[in-house]
N, C-alpha and C positions, 0 to 999 in steps of 0.2 A: 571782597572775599566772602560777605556772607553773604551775597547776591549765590556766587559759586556755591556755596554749601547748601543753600535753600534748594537748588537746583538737584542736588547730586541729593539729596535726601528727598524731597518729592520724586525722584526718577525710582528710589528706594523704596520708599511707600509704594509706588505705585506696582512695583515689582512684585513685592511682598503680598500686595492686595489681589496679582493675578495669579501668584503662584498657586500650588495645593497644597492643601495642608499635611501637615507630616503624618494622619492620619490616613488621608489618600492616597501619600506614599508609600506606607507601610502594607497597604491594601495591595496597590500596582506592585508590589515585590513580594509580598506571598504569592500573589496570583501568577509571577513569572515564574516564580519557584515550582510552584505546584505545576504550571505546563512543563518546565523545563525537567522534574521527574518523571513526569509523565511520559514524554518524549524517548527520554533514558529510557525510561522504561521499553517501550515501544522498541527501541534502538537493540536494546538488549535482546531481546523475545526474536527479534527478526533475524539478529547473528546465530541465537542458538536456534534457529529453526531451518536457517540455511546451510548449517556444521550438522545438523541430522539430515537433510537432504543429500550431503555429501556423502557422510555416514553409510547413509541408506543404499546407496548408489555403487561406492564400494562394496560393499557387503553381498550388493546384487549381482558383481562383475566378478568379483571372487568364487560367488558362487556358480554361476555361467560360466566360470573358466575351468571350475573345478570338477563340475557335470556336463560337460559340453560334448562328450563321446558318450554318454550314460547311454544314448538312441544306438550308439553305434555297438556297441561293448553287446546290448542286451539280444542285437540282431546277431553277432557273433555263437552266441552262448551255442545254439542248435548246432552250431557248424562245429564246434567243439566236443558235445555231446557225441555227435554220431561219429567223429574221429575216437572218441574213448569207446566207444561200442566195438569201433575196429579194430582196437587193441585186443577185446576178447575173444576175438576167432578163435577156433581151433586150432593150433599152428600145423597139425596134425592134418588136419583135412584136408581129405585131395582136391575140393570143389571150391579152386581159386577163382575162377569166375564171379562167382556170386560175391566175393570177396572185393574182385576189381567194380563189380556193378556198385557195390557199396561205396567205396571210394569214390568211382564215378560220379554218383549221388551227392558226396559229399562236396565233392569238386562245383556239382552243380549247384547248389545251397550257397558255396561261400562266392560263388559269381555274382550270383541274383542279389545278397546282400551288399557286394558292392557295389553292385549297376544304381541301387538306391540309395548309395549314399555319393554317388556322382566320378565314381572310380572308375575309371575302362583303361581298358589293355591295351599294351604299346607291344606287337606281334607282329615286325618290320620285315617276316621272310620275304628276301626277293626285293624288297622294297630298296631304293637309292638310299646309301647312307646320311643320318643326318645328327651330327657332332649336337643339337636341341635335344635329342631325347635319347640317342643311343652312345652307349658306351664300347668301340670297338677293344676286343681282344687279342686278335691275331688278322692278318690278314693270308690269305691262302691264293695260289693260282687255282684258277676256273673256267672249263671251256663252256658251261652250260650257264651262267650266271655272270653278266655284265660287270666288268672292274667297276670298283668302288658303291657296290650293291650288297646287301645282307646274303650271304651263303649259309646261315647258322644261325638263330636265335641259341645261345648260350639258358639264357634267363628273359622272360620277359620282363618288361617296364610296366609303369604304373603311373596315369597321371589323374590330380585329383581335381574333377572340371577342367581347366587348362592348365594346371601347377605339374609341373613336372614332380611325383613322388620317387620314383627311382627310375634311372634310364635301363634298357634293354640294353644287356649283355650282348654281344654280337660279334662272329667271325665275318667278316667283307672280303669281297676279289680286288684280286689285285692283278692287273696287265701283265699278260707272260711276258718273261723276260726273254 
């Protein structure tokens, strides 16, 4: 037995002899400590930097969404103005012309605004009907206009780039009966 014990207590010595001391422990454990706030730290700084990036981002998309016609609205304004200029004719004056040239005018101002912002006319006269951009309203017989062709633009259409914004109102032929 004390062969055994001799043994198991040397292997203990020996233990104790390679261990570190509780003073290099206590070293090794501040030192994890201190990385391991530090880390936190780090940890922390990165969430709240990435929750301002998000922040930021909405705030940037709110605001693109909330001023995103600002270009468009400001190109309008002249087309407005010279509509309220029109309001103040004379009603009295005989010299409607220059009245319709105004208008004209006007007419022309709010085309050219919208050719720049990628808007063109859907003006299907004559053209084969098509259920994509036109909206038929009545159909009519026609000996001088092809069944199932535009005889009427009603209203024209609008599309913005290729997005259809409103279809062209439109009367079509229809085959004598």
């Amino acid at each position: 037995m004390s062969g055994d014990g001799g043994q198991a207590g040397d292997k203990h010595a020996e233990m104790a002899a390679e261990a570190p001391s509780t003073d290099a422990l206590m070293a090794e454990v501040e030192k994890l400590r201190g990385e391991l706030a530090e880390n936190r730290e780090r940890m922390l700084r990165a969430v709240a930097e990435s929750e301002n990036v998000r922040r930021r981002a909405e705030q940037d998309a709110a605001q693109a969404r909330k001023f995103a016609v600002e270009r468009f609205v400001t190109e309008l304004l002249p087309v407005r103005d010279s509509l309220e200029r029109a309001r103040t004719v004379d009603r009295e004056a005989p010299d409607i012309d220059a009245f319709l040239a105004g208008v004209d005018l006007t007419l022309k101002l709010m085309d050219s605004v919208l050719e720049k912002f990628s808007v063109s006319v859907v003006n299907p006269a004559g053209e084969k009907f098509n259920p994509e951009q036109h909206q038929a309203m009545t159909m009519i017989e026609s000996d001088s206009v092809p069944a199932n062709h535009v005889v009427e633009v009603v209203q024209k259409g609008f599309l913005l780039h290729d997005r259809l914004l409103r279809p062209a109102l439109v009367v079509i032929a229809k085959g004598r009966s």
